[in-house]
C-alpha positions in Angstrom: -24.9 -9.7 -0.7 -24.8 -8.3 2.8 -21.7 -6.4 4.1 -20.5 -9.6 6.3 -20.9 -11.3 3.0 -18.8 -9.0 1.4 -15.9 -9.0 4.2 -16.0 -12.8 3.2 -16.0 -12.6 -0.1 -12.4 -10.4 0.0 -11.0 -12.2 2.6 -11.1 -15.4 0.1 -10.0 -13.0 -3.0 -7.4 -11.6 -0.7 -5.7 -14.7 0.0 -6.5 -15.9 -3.7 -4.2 -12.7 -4.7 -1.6 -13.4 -2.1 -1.3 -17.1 -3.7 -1.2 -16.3 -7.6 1.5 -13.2 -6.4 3.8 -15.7 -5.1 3.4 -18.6 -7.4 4.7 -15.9 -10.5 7.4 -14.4 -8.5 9.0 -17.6 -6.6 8.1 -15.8 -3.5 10.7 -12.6 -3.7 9.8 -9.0 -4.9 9.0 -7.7 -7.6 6.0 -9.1 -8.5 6.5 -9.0 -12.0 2.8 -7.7 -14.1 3.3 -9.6 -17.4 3.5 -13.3 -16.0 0.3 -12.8 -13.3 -1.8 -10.9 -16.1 -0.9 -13.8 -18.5 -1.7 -16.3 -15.4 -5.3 -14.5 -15.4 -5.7 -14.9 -19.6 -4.9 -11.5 -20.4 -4.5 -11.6 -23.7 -3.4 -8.1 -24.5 -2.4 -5.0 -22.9 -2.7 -2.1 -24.9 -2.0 1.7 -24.5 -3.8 4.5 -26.4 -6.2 7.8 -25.8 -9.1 7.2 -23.3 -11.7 9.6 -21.7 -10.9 6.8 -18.1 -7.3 5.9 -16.8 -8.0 2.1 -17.7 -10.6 -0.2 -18.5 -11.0 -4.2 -19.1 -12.8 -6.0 -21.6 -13.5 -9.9 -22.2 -13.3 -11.6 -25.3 -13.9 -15.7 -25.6 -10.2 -16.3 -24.5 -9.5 -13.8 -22.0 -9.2 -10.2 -20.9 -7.8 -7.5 -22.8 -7.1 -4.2 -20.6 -6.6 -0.3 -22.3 -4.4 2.2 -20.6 -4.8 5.8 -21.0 -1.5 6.6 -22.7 -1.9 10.2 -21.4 0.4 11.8 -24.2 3.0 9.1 -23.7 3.9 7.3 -27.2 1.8 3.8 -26.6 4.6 1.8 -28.6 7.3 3.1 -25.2 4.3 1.6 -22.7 4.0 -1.4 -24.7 7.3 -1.8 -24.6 7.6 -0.9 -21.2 4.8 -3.7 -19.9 6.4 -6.7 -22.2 10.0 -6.3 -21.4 9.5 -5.5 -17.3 12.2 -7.3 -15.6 13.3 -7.3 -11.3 15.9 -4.6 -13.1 13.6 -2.0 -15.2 10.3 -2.3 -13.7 7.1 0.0 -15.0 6.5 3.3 -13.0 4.9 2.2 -9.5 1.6 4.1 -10.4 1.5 2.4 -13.9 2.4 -1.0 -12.3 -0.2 -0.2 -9.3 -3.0 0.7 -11.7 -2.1 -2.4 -14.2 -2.7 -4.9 -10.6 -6.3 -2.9 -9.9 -7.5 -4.2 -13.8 -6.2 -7.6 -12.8 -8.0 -7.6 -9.8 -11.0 -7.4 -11.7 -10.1 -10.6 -13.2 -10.4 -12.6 -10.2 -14.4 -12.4 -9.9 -14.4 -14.2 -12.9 -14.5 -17.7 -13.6 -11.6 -19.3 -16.0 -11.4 -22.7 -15.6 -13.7 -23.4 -19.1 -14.7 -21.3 -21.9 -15.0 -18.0 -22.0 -15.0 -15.8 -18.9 -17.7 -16.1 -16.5 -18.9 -13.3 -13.5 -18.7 -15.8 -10.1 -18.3 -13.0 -7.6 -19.8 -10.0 -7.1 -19.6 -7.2 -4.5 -22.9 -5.9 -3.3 -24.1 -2.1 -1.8 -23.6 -1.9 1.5 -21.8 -0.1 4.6 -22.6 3.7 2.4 -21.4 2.2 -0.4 -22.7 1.2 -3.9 -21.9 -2.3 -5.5 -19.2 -0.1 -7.9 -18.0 2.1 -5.1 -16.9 -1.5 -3.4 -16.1 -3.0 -6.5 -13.4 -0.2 -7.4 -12.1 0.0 -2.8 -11.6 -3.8 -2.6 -9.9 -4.0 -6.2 -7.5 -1.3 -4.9 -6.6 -3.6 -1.7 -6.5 -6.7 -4.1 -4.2 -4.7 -6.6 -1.8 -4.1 -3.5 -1.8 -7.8 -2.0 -0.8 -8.6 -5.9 1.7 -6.1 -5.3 2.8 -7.0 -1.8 1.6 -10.1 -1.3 1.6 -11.3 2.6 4.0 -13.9 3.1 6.8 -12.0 1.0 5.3 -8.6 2.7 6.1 -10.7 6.1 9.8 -12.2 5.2 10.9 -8.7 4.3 9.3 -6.8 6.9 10.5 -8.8 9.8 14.2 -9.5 8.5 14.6 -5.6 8.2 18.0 -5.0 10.2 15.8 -1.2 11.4 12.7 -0.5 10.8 13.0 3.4 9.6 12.8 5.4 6.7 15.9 4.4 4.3 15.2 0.9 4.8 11.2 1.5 4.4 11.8 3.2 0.8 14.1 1.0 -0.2 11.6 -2.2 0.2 9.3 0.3 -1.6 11.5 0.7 -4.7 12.7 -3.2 -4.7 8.9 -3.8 -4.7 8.0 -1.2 -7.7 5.1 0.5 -5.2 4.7 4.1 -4.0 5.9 4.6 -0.7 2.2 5.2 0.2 1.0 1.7 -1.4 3.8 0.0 1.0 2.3 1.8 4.2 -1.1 1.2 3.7 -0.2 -2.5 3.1 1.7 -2.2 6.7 -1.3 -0.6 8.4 -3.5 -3.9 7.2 -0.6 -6.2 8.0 -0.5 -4.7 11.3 0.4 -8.3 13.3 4.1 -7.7 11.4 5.0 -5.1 14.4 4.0 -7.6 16.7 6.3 -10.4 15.4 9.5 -8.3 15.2 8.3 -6.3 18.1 8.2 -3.0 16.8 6.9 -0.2 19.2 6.1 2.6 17.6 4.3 3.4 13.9 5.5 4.7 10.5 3.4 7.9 9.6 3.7 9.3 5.6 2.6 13.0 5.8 2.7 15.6 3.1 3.5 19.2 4.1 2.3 21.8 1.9 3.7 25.2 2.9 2.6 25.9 6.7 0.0 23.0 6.3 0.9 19.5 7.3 -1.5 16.3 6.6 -1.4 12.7 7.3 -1.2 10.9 3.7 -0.8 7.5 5.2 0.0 5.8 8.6 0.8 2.2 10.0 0.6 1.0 13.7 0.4 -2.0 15.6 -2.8 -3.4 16.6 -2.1 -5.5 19.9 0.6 -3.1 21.3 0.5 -0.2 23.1 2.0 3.2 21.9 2.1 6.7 22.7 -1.6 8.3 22.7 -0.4 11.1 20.5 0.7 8.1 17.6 -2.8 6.4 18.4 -5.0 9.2 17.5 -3.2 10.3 14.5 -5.4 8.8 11.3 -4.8 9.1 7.7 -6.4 12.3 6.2 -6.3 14.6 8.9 -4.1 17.3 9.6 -1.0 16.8 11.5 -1.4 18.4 15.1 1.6 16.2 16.9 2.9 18.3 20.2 5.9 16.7 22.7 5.8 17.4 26.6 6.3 20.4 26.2 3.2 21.3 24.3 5.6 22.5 21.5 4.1 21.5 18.0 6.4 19.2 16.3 7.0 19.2 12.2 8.3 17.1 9.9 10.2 19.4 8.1 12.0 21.2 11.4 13.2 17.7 12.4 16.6 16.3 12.0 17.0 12.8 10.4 17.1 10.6 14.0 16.1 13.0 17.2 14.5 11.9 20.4 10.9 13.2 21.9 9.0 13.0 25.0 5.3 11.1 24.3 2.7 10.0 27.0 1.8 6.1 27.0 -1.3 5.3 28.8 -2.6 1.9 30.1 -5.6 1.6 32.3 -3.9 1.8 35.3 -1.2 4.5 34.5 0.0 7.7 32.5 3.6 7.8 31.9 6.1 9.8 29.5 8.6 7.6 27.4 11.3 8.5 24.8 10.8 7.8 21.1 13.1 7.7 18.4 12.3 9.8 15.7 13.4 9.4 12.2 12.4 11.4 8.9 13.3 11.4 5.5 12.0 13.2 2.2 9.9 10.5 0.5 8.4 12.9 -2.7 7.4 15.9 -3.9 6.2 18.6 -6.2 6.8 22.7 -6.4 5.8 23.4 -2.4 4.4 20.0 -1.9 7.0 18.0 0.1 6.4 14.1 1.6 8.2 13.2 4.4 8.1 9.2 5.6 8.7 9.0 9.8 9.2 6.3 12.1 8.6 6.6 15.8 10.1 3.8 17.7 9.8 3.8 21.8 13.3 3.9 23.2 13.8 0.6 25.1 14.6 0.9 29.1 17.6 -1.1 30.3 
């Protein structure tokens, strides 16, 4: 299958993920695991040692997915998965890994018998049929997560787009912070439709270094050059006006700095609003989740 041939293939699984998401969770988060792994003929989810995080096997009625316990006593994760509710979900890793094994599920056939292989992801773009196998299931796992028209409704009935409000969609959802941004950054029409400005940056500062974890921005709006060419991965190099080097860490919750937006005809210096807020972190490792909104003109 070429790579066009693939693109198609996940657009369909994407929107097939989006569907099954809100048919099992009446359309508000969380997407609750047990009800769209039973929708998919799991059977059982079980927890126990493993050399691999997870793994799925098929039996004549179903699926039947192992989690690495990873020292944790499997009867508490059993108990965990069966008894999730909108009130005591699973860890957001756990929950995020349990949606990449159901993912695998929807390559399969399951309307008679026992499961059946009807998709398949081919090499292509640098990329072996696995290595696209495992990427795609990851977005999959995340539209079962977030699925696009709840993703939508919350996003654009958000009274501010900044930081609080951005982690606390994240925790309502039961995703990591970083899940929720990447699934902005694909959904990049929501800025358009509630006409947000500006881009929500996740960077993780690790004593005097700084790097981009995860980024969002709008596609068919124009922003500040120095938000445009900041990707995910890289190191964080943002400067104001003034050529001053700007940090997460050395800004205060909501401040105001000088960028340059460019058009084709013109160069001009415009005021964003800056906010930050600890999102994470570990010994010297610190997260910090930004917004940067243009400051409207009168």
């Amino acid at each position: 299958m070429p790579p066009n041939k693939n693109a198609s293939l996940l657009r369909t699984l994407l929107v097939k993920a989006d569907t099954l998401s809100c048919m099992v969770s009446d359309k508000k988060f969380p997407v609750l695991l047990r009800p769209l792994a039973e929708r998919r003929k799991v059977t059982a989810v079980e927890f126990c040692p493993l050399l691999v995080d997870a793994m799925i096997t098929t039996h004549p009625s179903g699926f039947r997915i192992l989690f690495n316990s990873d020292g944790g006593a499997p009867s508490d994760l059993r108990e965990q998965y069966e008894r999730e509710s909108s009130e005591n979900l699973m860890p957001a890793r756990l929950r995020f890994s349990l949606a990449h094994e159901i993912a695998h599920t929807l390559f399969f056939d399951l309307s008679e018998g026992p499961p059946q292989i009807a998709r398949t992801f081919r090499a292509g773009g640098t990329k072996t049929a696995l290595e696209n196998l495992e990427r795609n299931c990851n977005k999959l796992a995340a539209h079962l997560l977030l699925p696009t028209p709840i993703l939508q409704s919350e996003f654009t009935s958000m009274k501010a787009v900044n930081p609080e409000a951005l982690l606390n969609l994240a925790h309502r959802a039961g995703v990591s912070v970083e899940v929720l941004v990447r699934r902005i950054s694909e959904a990049g029409f929501l800025f358009v439709e509630r006409y947000f400005v500006g881009c929500i940056v996740l960077a993780r500062q690790d004593g005097n270094e700084v790097t981009i974890t995860a980024m969002a921005k709008p596609l068919h709006l124009n922003i500040a050059s120095e938000l445009r060419l900041m990707r995910a991965g890289e190191r964080w190099q943002l400067r104001d006006r003034q050529g001053i080097s700007v940090f997460p860490a050395g800004l205060f919750p909501e401040s105001q700095i000088k960028l340059t937006v460019e058009s084709a005809q013109t160069s001009s210096e415009r005021d964003y609003r800056v906010t930050v807020e600890k999102a994470g972190g570990f010994g010297s490792s610190i997260s910090y989740l930004l917004t940067f909104e243009e400051v409207k003109r009168n």
